[in-house]
C-alpha positions as CSV (number, residue, x, y, z in Angstrom):
1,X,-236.8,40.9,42.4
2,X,-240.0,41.8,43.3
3,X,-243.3,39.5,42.0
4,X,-241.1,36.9,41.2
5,X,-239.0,33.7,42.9
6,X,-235.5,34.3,43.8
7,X,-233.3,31.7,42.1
8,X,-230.0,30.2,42.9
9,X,-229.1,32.1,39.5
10,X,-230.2,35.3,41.1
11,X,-228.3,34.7,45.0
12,X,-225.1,34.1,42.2
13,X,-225.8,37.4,40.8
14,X,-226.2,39.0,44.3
15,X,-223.0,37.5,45.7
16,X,-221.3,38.1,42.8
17,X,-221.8,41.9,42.7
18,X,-221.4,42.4,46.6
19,X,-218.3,40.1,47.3
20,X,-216.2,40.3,43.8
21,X,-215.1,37.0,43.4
22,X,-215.1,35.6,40.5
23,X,-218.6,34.0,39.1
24,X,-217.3,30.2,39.3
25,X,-216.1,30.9,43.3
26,X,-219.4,32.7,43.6
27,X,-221.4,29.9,42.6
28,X,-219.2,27.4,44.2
29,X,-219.8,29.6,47.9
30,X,-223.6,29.6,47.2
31,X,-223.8,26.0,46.6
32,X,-222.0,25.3,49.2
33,X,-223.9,27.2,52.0
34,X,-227.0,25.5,50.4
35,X,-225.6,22.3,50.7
36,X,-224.4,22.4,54.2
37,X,-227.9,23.8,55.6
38,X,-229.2,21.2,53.3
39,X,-226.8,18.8,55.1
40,X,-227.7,19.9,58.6
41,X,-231.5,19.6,57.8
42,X,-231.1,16.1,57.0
43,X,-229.1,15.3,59.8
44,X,-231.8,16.3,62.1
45,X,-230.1,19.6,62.7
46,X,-231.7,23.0,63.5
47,X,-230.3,25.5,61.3
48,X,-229.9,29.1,62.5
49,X,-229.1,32.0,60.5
50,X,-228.9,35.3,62.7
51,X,-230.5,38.2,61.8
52,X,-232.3,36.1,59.2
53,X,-234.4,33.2,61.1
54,X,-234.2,29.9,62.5
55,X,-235.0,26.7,60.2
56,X,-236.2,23.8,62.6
57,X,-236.9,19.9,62.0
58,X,-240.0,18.4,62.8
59,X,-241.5,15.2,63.4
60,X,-244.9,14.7,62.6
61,X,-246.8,11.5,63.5
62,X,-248.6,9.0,61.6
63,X,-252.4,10.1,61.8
64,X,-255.5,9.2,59.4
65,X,-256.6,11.5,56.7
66,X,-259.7,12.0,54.7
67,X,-259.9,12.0,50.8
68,X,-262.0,14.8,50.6
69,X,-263.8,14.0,47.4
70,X,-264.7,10.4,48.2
71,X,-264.7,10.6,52.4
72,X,-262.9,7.4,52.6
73,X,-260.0,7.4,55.6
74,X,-256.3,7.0,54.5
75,X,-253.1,6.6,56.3
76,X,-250.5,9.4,56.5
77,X,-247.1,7.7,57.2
78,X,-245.0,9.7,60.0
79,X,-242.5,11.5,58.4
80,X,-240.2,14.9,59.1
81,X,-240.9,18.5,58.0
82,X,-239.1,21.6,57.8
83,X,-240.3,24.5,60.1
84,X,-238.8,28.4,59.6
85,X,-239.4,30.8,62.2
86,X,-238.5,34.1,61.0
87,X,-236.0,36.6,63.3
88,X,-237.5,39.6,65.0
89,X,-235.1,41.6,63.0
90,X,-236.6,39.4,59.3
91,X,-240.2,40.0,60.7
92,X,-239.5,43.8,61.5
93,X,-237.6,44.6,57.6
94,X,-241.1,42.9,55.9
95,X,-242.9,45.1,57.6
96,X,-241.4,47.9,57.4
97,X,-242.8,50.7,55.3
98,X,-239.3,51.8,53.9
99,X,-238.7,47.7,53.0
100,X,-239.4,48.6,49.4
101,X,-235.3,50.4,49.8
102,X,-232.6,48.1,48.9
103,X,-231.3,47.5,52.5
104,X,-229.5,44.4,53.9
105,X,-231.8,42.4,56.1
106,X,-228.3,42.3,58.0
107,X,-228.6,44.0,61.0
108,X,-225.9,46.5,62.1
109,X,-223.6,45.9,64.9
């Protein structure tokens, strides 16, 4: 999957071939997870995924902006953003060396 985005066809694909369910109940789990940290996002939730990393909500503030090409000063309306803060363990498997082997980001317990 390197050079490339990850799909939701490709985490079907993944589950599929790890778990052995069928490829219906494999998309059905995968959308499901999505939807549910989706779910929790919108709620205002923070979302944490061990091992993996920890996706927070923000709040930023209203605060004027510049068009750049013109100069002239524009609102920018308050509004929430999504933050991920990867684990030690996430941060530690990108930079590993061997990373370019097929091993789980899971760690081992």
């Amino acid at each position: 999957m390197k050079g490339r985005n990850v799909t939701r066809v490709d985490l079907y694909e993944a589950v599929y071939q790890k778990v052995g369910l069928s490829r219906s109940e494999t998309s059905l789990l995968v959308e499901l997870m999505l939807s549910k940290v989706a779910d929790a996002l919108a709620d205002g939730e923070t979302v944490k995924l061990s091992s993996f990393g920890t996706f927070i909500v923000r709040k930023k503030d209203q605060r004027i902006g510049r068009n750049p090409k013109t100069g002239i000063e524009v609102p920018i309306s308050s509004r929430r953003v999504i933050v991920f803060k990867p684990s030690s363990i996430l941060k530690q498997h990108i930079n590993d060396e061997q990373s370019d082997s097929k091993t789980p980001v899971v760690a081992s317990y």
